[in-house]
N, C-alpha and C positions, 0 to 999 in steps of 0.2 A: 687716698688708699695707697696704701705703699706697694711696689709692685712685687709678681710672686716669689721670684727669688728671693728677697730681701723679707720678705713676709713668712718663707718655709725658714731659712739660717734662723729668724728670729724666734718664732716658735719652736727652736728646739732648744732655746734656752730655759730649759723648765726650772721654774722658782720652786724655791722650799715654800711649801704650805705647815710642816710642822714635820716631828721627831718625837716620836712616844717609844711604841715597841718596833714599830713599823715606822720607817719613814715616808711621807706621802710628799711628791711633789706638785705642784700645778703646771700645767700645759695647755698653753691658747690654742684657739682655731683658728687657723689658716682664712683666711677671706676669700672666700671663693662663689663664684656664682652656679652654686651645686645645692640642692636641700637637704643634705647630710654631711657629717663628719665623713672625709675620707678615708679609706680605708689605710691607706700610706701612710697620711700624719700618725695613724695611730701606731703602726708598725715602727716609725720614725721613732715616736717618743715614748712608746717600749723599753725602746734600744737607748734610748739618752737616762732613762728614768734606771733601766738595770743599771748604768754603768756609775752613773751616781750614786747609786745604793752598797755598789761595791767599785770602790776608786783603784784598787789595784791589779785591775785582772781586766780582762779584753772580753769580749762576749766571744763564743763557739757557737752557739746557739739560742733560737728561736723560736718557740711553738705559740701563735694565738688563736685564740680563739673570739670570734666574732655573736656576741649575746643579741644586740637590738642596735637600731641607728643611732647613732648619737645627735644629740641636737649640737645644732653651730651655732647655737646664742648662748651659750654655756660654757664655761673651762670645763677640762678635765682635769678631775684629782688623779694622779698614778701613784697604788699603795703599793710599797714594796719591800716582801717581809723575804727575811734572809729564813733559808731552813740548815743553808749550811756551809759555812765558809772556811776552807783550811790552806793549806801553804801554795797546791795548785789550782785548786778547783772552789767553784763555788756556786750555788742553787740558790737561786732566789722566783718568788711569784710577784708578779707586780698585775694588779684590777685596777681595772680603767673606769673609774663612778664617776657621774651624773646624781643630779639630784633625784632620777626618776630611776636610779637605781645602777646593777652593773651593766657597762657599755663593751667590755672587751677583758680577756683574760690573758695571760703570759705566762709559760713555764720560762725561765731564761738561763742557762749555764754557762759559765765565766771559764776560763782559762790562763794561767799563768805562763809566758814564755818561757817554752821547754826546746831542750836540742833536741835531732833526732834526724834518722834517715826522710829524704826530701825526694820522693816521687809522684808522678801523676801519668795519667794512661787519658788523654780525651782526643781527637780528633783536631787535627792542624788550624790556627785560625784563618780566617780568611782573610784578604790584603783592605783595610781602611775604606770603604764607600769615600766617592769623591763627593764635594759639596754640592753637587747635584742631586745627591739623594735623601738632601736634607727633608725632613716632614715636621710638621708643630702639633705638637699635641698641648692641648689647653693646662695639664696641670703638670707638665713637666717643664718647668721654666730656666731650661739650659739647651745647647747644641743637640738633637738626635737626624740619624740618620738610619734608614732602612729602604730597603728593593722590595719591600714585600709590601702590599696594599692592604692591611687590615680593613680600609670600606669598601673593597670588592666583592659584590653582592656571589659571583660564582663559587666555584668549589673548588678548593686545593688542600692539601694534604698537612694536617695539623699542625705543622713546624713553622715556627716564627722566630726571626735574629733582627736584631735594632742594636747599633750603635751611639751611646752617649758620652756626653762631657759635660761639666758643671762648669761655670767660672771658677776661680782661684778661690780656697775654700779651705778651713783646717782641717787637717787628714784625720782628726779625730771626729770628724763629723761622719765620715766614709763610712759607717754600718747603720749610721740612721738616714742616708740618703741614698743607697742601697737599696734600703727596704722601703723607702717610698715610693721608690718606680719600681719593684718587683711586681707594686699587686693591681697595676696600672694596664698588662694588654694580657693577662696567659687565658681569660673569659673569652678575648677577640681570637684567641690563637686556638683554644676549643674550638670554637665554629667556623675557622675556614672549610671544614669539608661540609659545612650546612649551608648549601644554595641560597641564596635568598635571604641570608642575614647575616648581619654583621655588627660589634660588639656596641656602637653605638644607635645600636634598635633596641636596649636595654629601657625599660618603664612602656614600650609602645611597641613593637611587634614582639618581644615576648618581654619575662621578668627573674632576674638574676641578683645574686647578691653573695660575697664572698662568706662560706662559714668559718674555716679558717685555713691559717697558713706559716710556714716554716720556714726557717732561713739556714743554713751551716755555713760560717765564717771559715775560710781554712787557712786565710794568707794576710798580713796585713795590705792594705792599697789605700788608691789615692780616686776621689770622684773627677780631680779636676785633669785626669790623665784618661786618656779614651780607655773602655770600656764595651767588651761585647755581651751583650743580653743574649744569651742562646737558647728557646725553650721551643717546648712541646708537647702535644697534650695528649696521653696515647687512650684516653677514655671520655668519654661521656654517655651517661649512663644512669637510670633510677632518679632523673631531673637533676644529676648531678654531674659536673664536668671536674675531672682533674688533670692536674699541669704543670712540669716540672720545667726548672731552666739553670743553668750554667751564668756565672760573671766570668770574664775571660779577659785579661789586660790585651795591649795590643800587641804585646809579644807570646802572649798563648799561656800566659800563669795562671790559672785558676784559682782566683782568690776568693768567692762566693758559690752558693748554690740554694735551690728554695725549689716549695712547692706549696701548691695550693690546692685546694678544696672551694668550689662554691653551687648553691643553687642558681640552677639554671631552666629553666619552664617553658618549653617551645608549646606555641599552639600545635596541636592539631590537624592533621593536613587530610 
C-alpha cells in the first residue's frame, strides 16, 4: 500500500472516463483506514475535475454539497457540464456518482487573471509555531503544527489556528489540497466550547457528518510553503454546527477562505 502522501498526489490525477456533452472524469479512493469516502478527497477532486473541464481559468470558487457516503470500493465518476464559459469567467457543475447513485454536488466558478487594485483588511499573523508544536493527524499526510488541543475534553472558545506544509509539490495542485484539509477539523473547532467532547467522539459519543461546504480562492499560492488555517465556529445550533476559516501564507497574504455546514447530534444531557 503506497503511503498517504503519494496515494492523495496520485488520486488527484483524475482519468478521462469519456466526453459527450458533458465531460466525466474518474477519480480513485484514497486507501485509507475510514468506512467512507472522505470528505477532502472529494473536495480535492471537485477542484481537479472543474479545472480540467475548463483548462483556461483558475477556480474563484467552490460550493458542495454532501448527498450520502460514498463507498471506498468504488471510483468516482465526476460529470462536469459547462453552463457557461466566456473571455473571463466561467460556471460549470460537476456530480460526484456511484453506482448507487449521486455522492456529492459542485457549483464551481472559474476566473481569468485580471489586474486590479490589491487590498485586504484581516488581523496580523502570528510568528511560525516551533517544531515543538508539531501534532499528526491520521489523514493529513504533511508537516502540521498547532497550540490548540482539539482532544481536550474541557471547554474553550470556538476558535482554532493550525499551521501546515506539504512536501514539494506542483503549485497547480495548491486548491485541491487546500480543500482537503479544509474539511478536516472546523466539526472539532465547533465543539471546543462543548465539555466533554471532542471531534474524534464522532460515530460513539455523538454523530456528525459534513452537509456541505465552500471555498473562495482569492490569491494564487503554493501548499508546499507554510500556511495558516485560521478558523472559527460562531454557531451551533438546530443539530447543526457552522465554521468559517482563513488560508493565510506566512507572511500574512490571504490567499483562501471556506466555510462549512454540517450535522451534528449531541446526546442529551
Amino acid at each position: 500500500m503506497p503511503d498517504l502522501w503519494s496515494d492523495l498526489v496520485s488520486s488527484l490525477d483524475l482519468s478521462a472516463a469519456s466526453f459527450t456533452e458533458d465531460a466525466v472524469f474518474e477519480g480513485r479512493n484514497l486507501n485509507l483506514a475510514y468506512h467512507r469516502v472522505f470528505g477532502g478527497q472529494l473536495l480535492a477532486q471537485f477542484a481537479r475535475a472543474a479545472t480540467a473541464g475548463v483548462t483556461d481559468k483558475s477556480i474563484k470558487s467552490l460550493h458542495a454539497i454532501f448527498v450520502r457516503e460514498g463507498s471506498a470500493d468504488e471510483p468516482i465518476h465526476y460529470r462536469v457540464h459547462r453552463h457557461h464559459a466566456g473571455r473571463s469567467f466561467a460556471t460549470v457543475s460537476v456530480v460526484a456518482e456511484q453506482s448507487k447513485g449521486v455522492v456529492a454536488t459542485a457549483s464551481v466558478s472559474l476566473h481569468a487573471p485580471e489586474q486590479g487594485p490589491d487590498r485586504q483588511t484581516v488581523p496580523a499573523v502570528p510568528a511560525l509555531l516551533s517544531a515543538e508544536h508539531k501534532v499528526q493527524w491520521d489523514l493529513l499526510p504533511w508537516e502540521t503544527r498547532t497550540a490548540i488541543d482539539l482532544e481536550d475534553f474541557g471547554s474553550a472558545p470556538a476558535e482554532f489556528e493550525f499551521w501546515m506544509r506539504t512536501p514539494a509539490v506542483d503549485a497547480a495542485l495548491a486548491p485541491a489540497l487546500a480543500a482537503y484539509a479544509t474539511d478536516l477539523t472546523l466539526i472539532g473547532t465547533a465543539l471546543l466550547p462543548q465539555e466533554g467532547f471532542t471531534q474524534s467522539g464522532n460515530g460513539t459519543a455523538f454523530l456528525s457528518a459534513v452537509t456541505s461546504h465552500t471555498l473562495w480562492f482569492h490569491r494564487a499560492f503554493r501548499t508546499d510553503d507554510w500556511l495558516l488555517f485560521r478558523q472559527h465556529s460562531p454557531l451551533l445550533a438546530h443539530a447543526r454546527a457552522y465554521g468559517r476559516g482563513d488560508i493565510l501564507t506566512e507572511d500574512g497574504t490571504l490567499v483562501a477562505s471556506y466555510a462549512q455546514e454540517a450535522m451534528v447530534r449531541l446526546p442529551e444531557r
